[in-house]
LUMGU-97568 format. One record per residue (C-alpha): residue number from 1; residue in one letter; x, y, z. Coordinates in nm, 2 decimals, padded with zeros to 4 digits, always signed. Layout:
NUM,A,X,Y,Z
...
This chain:
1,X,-01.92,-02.81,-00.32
2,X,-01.57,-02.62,-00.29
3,X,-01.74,-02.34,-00.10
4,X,-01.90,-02.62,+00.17
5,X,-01.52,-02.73,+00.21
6,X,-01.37,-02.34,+00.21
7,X,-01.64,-02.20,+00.46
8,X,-01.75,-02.46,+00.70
9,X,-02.03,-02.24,+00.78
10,X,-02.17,-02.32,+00.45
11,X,-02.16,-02.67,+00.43
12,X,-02.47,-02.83,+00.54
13,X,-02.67,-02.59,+00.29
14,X,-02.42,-02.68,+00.00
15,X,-02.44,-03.05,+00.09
16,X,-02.85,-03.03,+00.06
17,X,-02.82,-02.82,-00.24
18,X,-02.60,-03.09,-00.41
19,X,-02.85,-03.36,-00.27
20,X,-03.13,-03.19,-00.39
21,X,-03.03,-03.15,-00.75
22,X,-02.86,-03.48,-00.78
23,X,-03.26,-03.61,-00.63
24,X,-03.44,-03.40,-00.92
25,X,-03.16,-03.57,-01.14
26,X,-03.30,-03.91,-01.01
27,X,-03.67,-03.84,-01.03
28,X,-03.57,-03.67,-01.40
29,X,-03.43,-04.03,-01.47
30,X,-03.72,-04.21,-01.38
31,X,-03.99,-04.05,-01.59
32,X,-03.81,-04.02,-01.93
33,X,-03.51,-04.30,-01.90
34,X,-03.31,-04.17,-02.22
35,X,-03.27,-03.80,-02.13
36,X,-03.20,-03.58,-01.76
37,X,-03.49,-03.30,-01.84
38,X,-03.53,-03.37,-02.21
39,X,-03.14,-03.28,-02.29
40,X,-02.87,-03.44,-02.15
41,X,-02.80,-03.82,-02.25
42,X,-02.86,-04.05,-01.96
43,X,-02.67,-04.40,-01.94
44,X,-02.73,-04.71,-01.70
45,X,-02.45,-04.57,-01.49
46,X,-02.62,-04.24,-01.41
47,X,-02.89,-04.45,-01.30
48,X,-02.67,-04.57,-01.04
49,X,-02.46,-04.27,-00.95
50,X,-02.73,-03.98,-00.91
51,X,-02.92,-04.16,-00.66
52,X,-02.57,-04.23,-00.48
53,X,-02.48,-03.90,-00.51
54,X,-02.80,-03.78,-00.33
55,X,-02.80,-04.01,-00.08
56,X,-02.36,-03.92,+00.01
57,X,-02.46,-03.57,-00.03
58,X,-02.76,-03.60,+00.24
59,X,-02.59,-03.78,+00.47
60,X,-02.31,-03.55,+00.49
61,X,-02.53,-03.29,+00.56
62,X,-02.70,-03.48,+00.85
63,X,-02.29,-03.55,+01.00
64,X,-02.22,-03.19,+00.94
65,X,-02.51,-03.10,+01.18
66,X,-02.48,-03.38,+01.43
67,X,-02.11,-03.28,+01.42
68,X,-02.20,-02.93,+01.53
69,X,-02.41,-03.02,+01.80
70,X,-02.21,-03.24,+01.98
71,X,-01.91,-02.96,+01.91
72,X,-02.13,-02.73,+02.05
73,X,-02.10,-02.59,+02.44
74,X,-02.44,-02.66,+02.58
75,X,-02.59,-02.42,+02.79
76,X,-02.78,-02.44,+03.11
């Protein structure tokens, strides 16, 4: 995520990077409840914060981009 914030250019594709992992996370969670892909620990609060994370994370992508456009000069 520090390189979304350095270079702007970058941070709609970090933003759905960070939403797509924190979404495998989720879907991880949801078939095997007591482990993230068979090796990390998972607690009720990851429950809660992964599918958070992916839904921040996607949503600031979708600013980023409406952000641009409207910052953009249209041309005609």
């Amino acid at each position: 995520m520090a390189i979304g914030i350095v270079n702007a250019r970058w941070t709609t594709r970090v933003m759905v990077a960070v939403a797509a992992v924190y979404l495998m996370a989720t879907i991880s969670e949801v078939v095997d409840t007591t482990t993230l892909v068979g090796i990390v620990p998972v607690d009720m609060r990851d429950r809660y914060l992964h599918p958070l994370f992916a839904v921040v994370a996607a949503a600031c992508a979708v600013i980023d981009r409406v952000r641009r456009h409207v910052a953009a000069p249209s041309v005609r």
